[in-house]
C-alpha positions in Angstrom: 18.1 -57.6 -52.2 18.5 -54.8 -54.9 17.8 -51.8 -54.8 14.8 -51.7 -56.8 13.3 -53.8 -54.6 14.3 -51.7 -51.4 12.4 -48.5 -53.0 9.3 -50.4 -53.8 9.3 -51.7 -50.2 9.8 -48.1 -49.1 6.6 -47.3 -50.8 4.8 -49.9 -49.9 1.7 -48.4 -47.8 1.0 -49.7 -44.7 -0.8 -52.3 -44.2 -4.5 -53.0 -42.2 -2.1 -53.9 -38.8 -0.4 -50.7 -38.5 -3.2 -49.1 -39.3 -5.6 -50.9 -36.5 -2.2 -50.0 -33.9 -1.7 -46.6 -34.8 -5.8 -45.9 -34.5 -5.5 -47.5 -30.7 -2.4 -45.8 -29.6 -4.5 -42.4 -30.9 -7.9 -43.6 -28.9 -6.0 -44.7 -25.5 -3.8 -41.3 -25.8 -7.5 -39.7 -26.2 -9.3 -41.3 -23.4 -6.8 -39.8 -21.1 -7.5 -36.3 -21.9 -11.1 -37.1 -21.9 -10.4 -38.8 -18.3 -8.5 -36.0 -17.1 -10.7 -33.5 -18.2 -13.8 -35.2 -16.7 -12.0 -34.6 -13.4 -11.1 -31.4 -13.9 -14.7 -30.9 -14.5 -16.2 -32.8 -11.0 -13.9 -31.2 -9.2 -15.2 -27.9 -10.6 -18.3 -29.2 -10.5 -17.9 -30.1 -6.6 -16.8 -26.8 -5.9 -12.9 -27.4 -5.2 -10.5 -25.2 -6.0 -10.3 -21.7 -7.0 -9.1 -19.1 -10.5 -7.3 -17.4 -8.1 -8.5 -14.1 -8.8 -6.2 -11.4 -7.6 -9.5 -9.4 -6.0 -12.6 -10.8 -4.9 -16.2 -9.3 -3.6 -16.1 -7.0 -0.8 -18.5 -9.2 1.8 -20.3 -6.0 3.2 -20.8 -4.0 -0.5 -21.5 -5.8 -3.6 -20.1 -3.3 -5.8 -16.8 -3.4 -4.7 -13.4 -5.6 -4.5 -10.5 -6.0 -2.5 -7.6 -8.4 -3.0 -8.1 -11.7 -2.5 -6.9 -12.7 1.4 -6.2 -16.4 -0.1 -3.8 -14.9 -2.8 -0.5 -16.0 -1.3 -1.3 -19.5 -1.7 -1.1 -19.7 -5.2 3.1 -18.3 -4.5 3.7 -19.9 -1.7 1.7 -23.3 -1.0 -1.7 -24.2 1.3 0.4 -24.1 4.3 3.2 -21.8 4.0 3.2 -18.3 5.8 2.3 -16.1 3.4 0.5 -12.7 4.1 -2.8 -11.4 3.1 -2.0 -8.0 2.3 -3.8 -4.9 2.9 -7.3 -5.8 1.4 -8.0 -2.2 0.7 -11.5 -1.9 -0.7 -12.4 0.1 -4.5 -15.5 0.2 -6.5 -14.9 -2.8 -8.8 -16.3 -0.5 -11.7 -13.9 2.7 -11.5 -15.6 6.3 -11.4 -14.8 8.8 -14.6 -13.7 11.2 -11.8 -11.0 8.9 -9.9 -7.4 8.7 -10.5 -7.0 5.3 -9.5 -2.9 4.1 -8.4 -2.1 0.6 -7.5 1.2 -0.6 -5.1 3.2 -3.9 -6.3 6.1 -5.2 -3.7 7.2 -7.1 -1.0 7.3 -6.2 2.7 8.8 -2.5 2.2 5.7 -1.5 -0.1 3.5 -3.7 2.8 5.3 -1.4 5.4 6.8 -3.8 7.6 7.8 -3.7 10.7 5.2 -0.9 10.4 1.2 -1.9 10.2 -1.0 0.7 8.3 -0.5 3.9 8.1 3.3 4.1 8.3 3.6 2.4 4.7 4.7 4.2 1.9 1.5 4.4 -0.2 -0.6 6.0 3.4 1.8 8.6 3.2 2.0 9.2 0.1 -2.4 9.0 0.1 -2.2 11.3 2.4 0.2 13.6 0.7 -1.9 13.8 -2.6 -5.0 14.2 -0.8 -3.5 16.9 1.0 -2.0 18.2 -2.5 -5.3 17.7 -4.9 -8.5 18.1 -1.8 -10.4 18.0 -4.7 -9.5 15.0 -6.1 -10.9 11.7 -5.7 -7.2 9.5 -5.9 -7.0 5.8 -4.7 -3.8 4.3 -3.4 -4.3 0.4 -3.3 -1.6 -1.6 -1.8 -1.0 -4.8 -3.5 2.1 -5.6 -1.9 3.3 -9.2 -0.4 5.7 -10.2 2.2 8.7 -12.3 0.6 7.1 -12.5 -3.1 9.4 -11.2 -6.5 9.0 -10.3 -9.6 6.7 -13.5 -10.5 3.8 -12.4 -8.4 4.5 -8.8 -9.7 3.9 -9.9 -13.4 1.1 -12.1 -12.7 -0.5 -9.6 -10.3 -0.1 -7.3 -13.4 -1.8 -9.6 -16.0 -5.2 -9.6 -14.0 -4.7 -5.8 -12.4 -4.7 -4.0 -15.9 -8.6 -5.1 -16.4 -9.7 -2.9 -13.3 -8.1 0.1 -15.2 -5.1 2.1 -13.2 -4.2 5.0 -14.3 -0.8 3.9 -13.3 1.4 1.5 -11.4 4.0 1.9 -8.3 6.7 -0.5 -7.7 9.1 -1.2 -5.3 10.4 -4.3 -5.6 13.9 -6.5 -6.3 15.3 -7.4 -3.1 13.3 -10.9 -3.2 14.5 -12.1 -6.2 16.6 -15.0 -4.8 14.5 -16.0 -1.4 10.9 -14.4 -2.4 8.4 -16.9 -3.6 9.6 -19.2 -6.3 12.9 -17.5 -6.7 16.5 -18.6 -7.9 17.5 -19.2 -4.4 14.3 -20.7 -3.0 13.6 -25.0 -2.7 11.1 -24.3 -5.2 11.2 -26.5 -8.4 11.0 -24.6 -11.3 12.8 -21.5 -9.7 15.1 -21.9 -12.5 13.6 -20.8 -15.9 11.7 -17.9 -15.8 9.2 -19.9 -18.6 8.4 -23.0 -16.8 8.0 -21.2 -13.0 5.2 -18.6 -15.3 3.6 -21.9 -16.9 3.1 -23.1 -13.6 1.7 -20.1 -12.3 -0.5 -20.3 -15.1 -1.6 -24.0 -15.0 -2.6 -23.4 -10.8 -6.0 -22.6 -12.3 -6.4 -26.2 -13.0 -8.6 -27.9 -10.1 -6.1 -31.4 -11.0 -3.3 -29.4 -10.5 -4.3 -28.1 -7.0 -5.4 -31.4 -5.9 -2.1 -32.8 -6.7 -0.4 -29.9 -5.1 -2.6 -30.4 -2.4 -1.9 -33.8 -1.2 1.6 -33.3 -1.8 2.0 -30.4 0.4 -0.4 -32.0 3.2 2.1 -35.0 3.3 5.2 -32.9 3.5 3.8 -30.2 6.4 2.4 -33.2 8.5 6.0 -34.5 8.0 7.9 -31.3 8.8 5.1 -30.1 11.6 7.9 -29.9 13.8 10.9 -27.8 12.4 7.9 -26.0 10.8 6.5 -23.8 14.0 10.3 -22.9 15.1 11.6 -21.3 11.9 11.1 -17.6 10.5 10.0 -16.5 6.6 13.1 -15.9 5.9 15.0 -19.1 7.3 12.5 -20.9 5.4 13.0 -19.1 2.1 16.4 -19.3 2.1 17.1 -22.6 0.8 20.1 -21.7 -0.8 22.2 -19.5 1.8 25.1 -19.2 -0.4 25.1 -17.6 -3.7 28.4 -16.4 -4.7 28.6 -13.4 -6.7 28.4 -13.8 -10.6 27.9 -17.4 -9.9 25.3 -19.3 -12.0 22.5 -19.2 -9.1 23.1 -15.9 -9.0 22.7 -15.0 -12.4 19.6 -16.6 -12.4 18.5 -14.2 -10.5 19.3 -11.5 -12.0 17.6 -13.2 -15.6 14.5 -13.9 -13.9 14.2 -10.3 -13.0 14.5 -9.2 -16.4 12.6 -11.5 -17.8 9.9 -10.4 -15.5 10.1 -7.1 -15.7 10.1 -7.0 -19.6 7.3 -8.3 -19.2 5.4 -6.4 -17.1 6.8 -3.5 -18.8 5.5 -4.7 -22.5 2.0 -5.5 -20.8 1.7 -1.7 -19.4 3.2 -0.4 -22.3 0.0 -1.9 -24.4 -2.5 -1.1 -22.3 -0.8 1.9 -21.8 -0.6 2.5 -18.3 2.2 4.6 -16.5 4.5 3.0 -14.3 6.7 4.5 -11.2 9.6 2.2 -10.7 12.3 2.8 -7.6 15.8 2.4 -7.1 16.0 -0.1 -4.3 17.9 0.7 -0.8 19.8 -1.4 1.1 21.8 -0.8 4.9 25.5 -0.3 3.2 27.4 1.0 6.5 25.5 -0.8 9.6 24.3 -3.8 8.3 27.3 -6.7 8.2 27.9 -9.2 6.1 25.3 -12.1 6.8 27.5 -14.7 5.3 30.8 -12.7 4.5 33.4 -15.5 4.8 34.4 -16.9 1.2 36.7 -19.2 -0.2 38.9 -16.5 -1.4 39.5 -14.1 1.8 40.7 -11.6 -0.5 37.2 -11.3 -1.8 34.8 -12.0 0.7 31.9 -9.7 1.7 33.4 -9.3 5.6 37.2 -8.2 4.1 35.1 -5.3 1.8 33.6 -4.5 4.7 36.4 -4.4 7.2 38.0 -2.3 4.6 35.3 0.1 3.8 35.4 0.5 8.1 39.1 1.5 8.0 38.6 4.2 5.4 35.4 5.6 7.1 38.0 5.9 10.4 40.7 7.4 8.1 38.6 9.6 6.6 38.6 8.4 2.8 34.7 8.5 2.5 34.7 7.9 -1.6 37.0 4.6 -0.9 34.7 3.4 2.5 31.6 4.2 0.0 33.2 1.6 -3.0 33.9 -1.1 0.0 30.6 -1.2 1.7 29.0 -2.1 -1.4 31.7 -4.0 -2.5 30.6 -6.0 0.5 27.0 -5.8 0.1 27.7 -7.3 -3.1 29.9 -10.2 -1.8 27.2 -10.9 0.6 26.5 -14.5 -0.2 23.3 -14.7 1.5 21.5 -12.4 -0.5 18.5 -10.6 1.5 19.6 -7.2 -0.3 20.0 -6.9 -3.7 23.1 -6.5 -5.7 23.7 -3.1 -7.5 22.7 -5.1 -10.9 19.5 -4.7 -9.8 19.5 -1.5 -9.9 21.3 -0.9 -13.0 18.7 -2.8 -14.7 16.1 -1.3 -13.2 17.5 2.0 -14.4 17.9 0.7 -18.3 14.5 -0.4 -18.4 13.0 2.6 -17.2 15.2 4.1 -20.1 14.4 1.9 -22.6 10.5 2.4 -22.0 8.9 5.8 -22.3 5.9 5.0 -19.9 7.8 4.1 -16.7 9.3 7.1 -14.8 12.7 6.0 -13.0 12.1 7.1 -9.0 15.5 7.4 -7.7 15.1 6.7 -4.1 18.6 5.3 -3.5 20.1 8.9 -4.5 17.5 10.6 -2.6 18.6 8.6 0.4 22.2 8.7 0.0 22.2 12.5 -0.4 20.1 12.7 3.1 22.7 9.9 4.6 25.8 10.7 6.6 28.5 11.0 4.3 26.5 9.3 1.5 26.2 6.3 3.0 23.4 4.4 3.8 22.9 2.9 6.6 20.9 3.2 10.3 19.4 6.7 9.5 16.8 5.8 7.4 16.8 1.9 8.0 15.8 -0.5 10.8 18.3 -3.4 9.6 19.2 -4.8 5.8 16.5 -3.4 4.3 13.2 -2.0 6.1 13.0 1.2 6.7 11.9 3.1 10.1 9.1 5.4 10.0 11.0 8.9 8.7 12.5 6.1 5.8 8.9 5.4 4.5 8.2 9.1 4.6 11.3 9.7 2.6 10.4 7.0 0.6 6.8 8.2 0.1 7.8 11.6 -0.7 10.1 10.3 -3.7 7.1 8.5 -5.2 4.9 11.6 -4.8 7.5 14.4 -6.3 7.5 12.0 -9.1 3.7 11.6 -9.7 4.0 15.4 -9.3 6.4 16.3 -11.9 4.7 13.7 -14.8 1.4 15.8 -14.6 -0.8 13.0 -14.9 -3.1 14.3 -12.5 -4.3 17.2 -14.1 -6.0 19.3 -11.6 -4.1 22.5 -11.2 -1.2 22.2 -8.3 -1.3 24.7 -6.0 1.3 24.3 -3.6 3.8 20.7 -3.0 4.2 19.7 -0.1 8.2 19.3 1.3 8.9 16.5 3.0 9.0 18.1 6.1 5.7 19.5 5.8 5.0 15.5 4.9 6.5 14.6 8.4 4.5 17.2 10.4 0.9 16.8 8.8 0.9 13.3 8.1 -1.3 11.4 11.2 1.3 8.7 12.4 0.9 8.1 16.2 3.3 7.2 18.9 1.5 3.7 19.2 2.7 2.8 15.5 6.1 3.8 15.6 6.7 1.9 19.1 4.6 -1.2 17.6 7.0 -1.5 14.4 9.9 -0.8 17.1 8.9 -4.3 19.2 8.3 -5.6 15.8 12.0 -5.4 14.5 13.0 -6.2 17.9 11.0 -9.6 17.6 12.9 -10.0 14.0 16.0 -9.4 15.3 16.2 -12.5 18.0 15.8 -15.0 15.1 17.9 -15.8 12.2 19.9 -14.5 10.8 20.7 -11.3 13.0 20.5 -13.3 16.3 20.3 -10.2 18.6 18.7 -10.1 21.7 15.9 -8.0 22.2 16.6 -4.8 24.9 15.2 -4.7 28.2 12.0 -2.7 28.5 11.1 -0.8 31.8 7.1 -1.3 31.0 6.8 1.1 34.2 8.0 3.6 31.8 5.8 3.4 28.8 2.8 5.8 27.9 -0.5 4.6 26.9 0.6 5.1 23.2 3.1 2.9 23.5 1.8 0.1 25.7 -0.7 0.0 23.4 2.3 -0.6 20.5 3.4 -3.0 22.7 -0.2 -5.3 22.4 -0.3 -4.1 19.0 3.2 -6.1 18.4 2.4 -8.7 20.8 -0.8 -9.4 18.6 -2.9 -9.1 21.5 -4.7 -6.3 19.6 -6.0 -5.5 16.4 -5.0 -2.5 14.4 -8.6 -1.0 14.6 -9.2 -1.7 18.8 -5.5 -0.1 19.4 -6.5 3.3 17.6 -10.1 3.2 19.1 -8.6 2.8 22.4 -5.9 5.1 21.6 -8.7 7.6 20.6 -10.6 7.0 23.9 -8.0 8.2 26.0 -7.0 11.2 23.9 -10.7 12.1 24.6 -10.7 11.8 28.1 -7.7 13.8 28.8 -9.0 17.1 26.8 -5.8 16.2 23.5 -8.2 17.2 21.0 -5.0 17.6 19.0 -3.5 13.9 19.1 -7.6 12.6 18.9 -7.9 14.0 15.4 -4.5 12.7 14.3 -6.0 9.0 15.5 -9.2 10.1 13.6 -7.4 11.1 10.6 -5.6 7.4 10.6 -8.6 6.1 11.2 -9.9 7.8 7.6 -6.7 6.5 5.9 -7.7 3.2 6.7 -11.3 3.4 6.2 -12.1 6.2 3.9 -15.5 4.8 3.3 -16.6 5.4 6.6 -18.9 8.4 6.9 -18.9 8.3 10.8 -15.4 9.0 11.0 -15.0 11.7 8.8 -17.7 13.9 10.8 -16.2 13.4 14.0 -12.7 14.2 12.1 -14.4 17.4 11.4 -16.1 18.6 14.2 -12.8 18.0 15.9 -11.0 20.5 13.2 -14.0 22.8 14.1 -13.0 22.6 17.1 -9.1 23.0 16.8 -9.7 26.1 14.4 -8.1 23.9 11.7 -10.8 25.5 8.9 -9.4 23.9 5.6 -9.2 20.8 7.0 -13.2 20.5 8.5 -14.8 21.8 5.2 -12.3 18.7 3.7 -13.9 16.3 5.6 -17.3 17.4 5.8 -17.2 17.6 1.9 -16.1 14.0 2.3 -19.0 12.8 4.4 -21.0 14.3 2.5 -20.0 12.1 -0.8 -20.1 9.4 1.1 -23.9 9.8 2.3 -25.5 12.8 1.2 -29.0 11.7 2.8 -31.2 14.2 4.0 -30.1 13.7 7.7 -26.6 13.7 7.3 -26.8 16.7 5.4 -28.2 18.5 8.0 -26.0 17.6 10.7 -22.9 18.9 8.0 -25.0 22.2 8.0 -26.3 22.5 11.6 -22.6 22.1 12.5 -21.3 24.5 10.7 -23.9 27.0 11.3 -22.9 26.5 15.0 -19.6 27.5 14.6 -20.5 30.3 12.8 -18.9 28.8 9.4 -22.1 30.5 7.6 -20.6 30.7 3.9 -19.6 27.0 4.0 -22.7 26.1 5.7 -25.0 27.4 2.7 -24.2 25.1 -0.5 -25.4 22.3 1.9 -28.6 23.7 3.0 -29.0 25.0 -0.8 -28.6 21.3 -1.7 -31.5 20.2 1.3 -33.6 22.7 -0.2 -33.0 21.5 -3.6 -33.3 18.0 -2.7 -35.9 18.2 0.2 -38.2 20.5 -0.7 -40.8 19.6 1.6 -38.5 20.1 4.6 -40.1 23.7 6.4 -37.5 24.2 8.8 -34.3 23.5 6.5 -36.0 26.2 4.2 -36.5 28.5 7.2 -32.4 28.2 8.1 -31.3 28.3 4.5 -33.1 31.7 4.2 -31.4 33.0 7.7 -28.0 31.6 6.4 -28.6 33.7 3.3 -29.8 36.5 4.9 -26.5 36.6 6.9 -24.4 35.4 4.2 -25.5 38.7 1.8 -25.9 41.1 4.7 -24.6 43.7 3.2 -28.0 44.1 0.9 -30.3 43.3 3.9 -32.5 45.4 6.4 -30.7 45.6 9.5 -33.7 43.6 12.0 -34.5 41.3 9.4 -30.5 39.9 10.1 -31.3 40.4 13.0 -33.9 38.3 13.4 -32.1 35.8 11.2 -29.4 35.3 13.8 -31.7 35.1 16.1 -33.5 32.1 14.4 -29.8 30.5 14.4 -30.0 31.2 18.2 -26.4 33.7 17.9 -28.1 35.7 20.3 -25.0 38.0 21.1 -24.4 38.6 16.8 -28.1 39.6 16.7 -27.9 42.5 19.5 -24.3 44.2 18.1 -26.4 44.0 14.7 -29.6 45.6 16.5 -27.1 48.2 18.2 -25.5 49.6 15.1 -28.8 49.9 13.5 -29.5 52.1 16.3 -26.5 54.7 16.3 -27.0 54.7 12.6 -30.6 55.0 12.9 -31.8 56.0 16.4 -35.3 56.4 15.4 -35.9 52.5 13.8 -38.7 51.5 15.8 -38.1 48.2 14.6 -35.1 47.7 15.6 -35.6 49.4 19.0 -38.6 46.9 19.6 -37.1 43.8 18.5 -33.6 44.4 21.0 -36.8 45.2 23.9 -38.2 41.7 23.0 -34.4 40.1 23.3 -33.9 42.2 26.9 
């Protein structure tokens, strides 16, 4: 055949066949995307599934949001153990006055062992409350137990709508066992893209089907091992990941990639960022798996060598071991120093983020500048002066980038932190027989010490339940209050109250009895705090006038009067308030007013004793007021 003939058989269209096949192959390929999506559409129709929106309607207010309790699924699977979070509760549409600060991590930013109020972002609520009294500042925790930097960027994508005025993290110790890591039995854990393409496709009501019978097969299958294994063993598919090994760099690239992320995201919408140095248990926290194939590398040599200068006094050399060993560590629960190096460049490279350097911070407050049991409970949780320390970082930081922008009158040290922040006895013991509990399982394998129960206080009994999940959070403080009560501590009572406001700030009940407890304990600044607060959380006419009648009682006559000036503003028709707010003013301005009319305004208040000294002046200075003289008669 010549060539000629070859070229004119090249152009030779094609014919009604390929036509007819080509048109079918396009129809069949067609009707399955129409099949598909008529699923997806009955099984939206039907109600299955979910968007898996980060927050979801408060039940009890219908204005506000909280993070979704069903959240963790989309990480970790219907039946694995993933946590709920904190569920703190904000007004979905943010006030012009509110300085509104969101928490991402894992189980430090959660607190753990630790529930509540001995979390980073309580103290550090606390501490700006404390710092700005007339500021309204949120501090919602949107941490995760044993999630990474792929919840972190897709909690970011949906977060930035409800408008932070900026974002905490701590995270980077889960990047290999946390949810969908490098070193996890996940699929996709590793490319970066395709585990973010999933994350995005779980919005599909086909895909959750699928991923639903799938998983209910495999956990009816693995019921058993199931119940008897921890978090972490079961995160931990991969227990040995050698340093600067592919897995292991994998790690380290999904972090980036995450984190550039979330940092381009912020950048655009431009909302400041407080990223931490991470912290990890260098001197008393072995090797978990610190044999290797080369014994002149492994994690447990570094470490047997960092131990023998320690003894011999070469601090700088035991320093370079222990994380020489923390490094060599190959199963890796605490991150390698890359982590932090690139947590440091990217807070360099990015205007917006502010680098908080809580490793130096704890390293210059560590014996010898080594980290270890001080501050920590094991690899890397810290014990309840840790998370103040940790807290206090964060806050010097929000301090020093002025972006709140009422005036700063006096920073609070971190001992000052320590000593006015309301932690009780019952949380610290509770997160004590918490890590205890860890610490049988794998991979510490410690037994847990004997406790004389004879021995322990009500505080920490109650811990005890508390860790034993025999109590909630809320019925070991109420009962913990209770008993402060009956035995006259009015001192340790309004330290429970105070948690008790940290947890629920929306609750006008406890921030009155918070009050009247400072009333009572001559702790001025901090009743007029709280009764400020009740009063912008109801400022009905009754609650008003308890705020006022309180005060009034203890004599607190200046702070009494903007509230009954705002009853008589708002309640005109109420007689009697009028009749007080006059006496109040009376007493207030006393200085321009006759003698028995004060008088008689104390009296009204029922401060007998203040209206006879006032009557008893009058009378040296005056010892012919008939007035005066006739009115003290009428008190005799």
């Amino acid at each position: 055949m010549g060539d000629s003939q070859l070229k004119d058989q090249d152009n030779r269209k094609p014919g009604p066949r390929a036509k007819k096949d080509f048109r079918f192959k396009l129809a069949a390929v067609l009707l399955v995307f129409v099949f598909f999506a008529l699923m997806e559409g009955i099984l939206r129709l039907s109600g299955f599934g979910t968007d898996y929106p980060i927050f979801v309607p408060d039940e009890n207010h219908s204005t506000w949001v909280k993070m979704n309790p069903e959240i963790s699924k989309k990480y970790f699977g219907r039946f694995e153990r993933g946590t709920i979070g904190f569920q703190e509760r904000f007004k979905e549409e943010k006030d012009t006055e509110t300085f509104r600060i969101f928490v991402l991590g894992a189980s430090t930013a959660v607190g753990y062992p630790y529930r509540k109020n001995v979390s980073f972002h309580r103290w550090l609520q606390f501490g700006l409350n404390a710092t700005y009294p007339d500021e309204k500042i949120e501090v919602i925790n949107l941490g995760l137990t044993a999630v990474n930097s792929y919840t972190l960027l897709d909690f970011t994508k949906q977060l930035l709508a409800f408008e932070p005025d900026a974002l905490l993290i701590y995270a980077g110790h889960n990047e290999y066992y946390g949810a969908l890591g490098a070193g996890t039995s996940k699929i996709f854990g590793n490319n970066p893209w395709l585990v973010n393409l999933s994350l995005s496709m779980k919005k599909l009501r086909l895909v959750q089907c699928a991923e639903s019978i799938v998983e209910k097969v495999t956990h009816i299958s693995g019921a058993n091992t199931e119940s008897r294994s921890t978090l972490m063993e079961k995160m931990a598919a991969d227990r040995r990941i050698v340093l600067n090994s592919k897995k292991y760099q994998m790690g380290l690239e999904q972090f980036s990639h995450n984190f550039e992320r979330i940092a381009e995201l912020t950048k655009t919408h431009k909302v400041p960022v407080f990223l931490s140095s991470l912290v990890s248990n260098e001197k008393d926290q072995k090797p978990f798996m610190g044999d290797g194939t080369n014994p002149e590398t492994s994690a447990n040599h570094y470490f047997n060598l960092a131990i023998d200068a320690e003894e011999s006094g070469n601090i700088p050399r035991a320093k370079e071991n222990y994380t020489l060993a923390k490094d060599h560590d190959q199963l890796r629960f605490r991150a390698p120093e890359a982590i932090n190096f690139k947590i440091k460049r990217l807070t360099d490279s990015y205007n917006h983020i502010y680098f908080v350097d809580t490793q130096s911070r704890f390293t210059a407050l560590s014996k010898d500048g080594i980290i270890g049991n001080t501050f920590l409970w094991e690899h890397v949780h810290p014990n309840w002066e840790g998370y103040s320390l940790l807290a206090h970082t964060f806050y010097e930081e929000i301090l020093k980038s002025g972006l709140i922008r009422s005036e700063l009158k006096k920073a609070l040290s971190w001992p000052d932190l320590k000593r006015q922040m309301p932690m009780t006895k019952m949380e610290a013991a509770a997160g004590r027989f918490e890590i205890w509990q860890l610490k049988e399982g794998w991979p510490f394998q410690e037994p847990m010490p004997k406790i004389n129960r004879d021995s322990l206080g009500m505080a920490e009994q109650l811990g005890g339940k508390l860790a034993a999940k025999l109590l909630n959070w809320e019925e070991a403080m109420r009962t913990l209050y209770g008993h402060y009560k009956k035995s006259g501590d009015l001192e340790m009572g309004f330290r429970v109250m105070e948690g008790l406001i940290l947890e629920y700030p929306q609750e006008t009940q406890f921030c009155l009895e918070a009050a009247l407890l400072a009333m009572q304990l001559k702790k001025t600044d901090k009743a007029k705090y709280y009764f400020k607060k009740a009063h912008e959380l109801d400022s009905s006419e009754g609650n008003t006038k308890r705020i006022a009648l309180t005060l009034v009682e203890y004599g607190a006559f200046e702070d009494a009067l903007p509230y009954l000036e705002y009853l008589k503003a708002s309640f005109p028709d109420d007689g009697g308030s009028f009749q007080i707010h006059r006496a109040v003013s009376n007493i207030v301005n006393q200085e321009d007013v006759d003698r028995v009319i004060l008088a008689e305004s104390y009296l009204l208040l029922r401060k007998r004793a203040m209206a006879i000294k006032v009557l008893n002046e009058a009378l040296v200075n005056s010892p012919n007021n008939s007035e005066a003289r006739e009115l003290l008669k009428q008190i005799d």
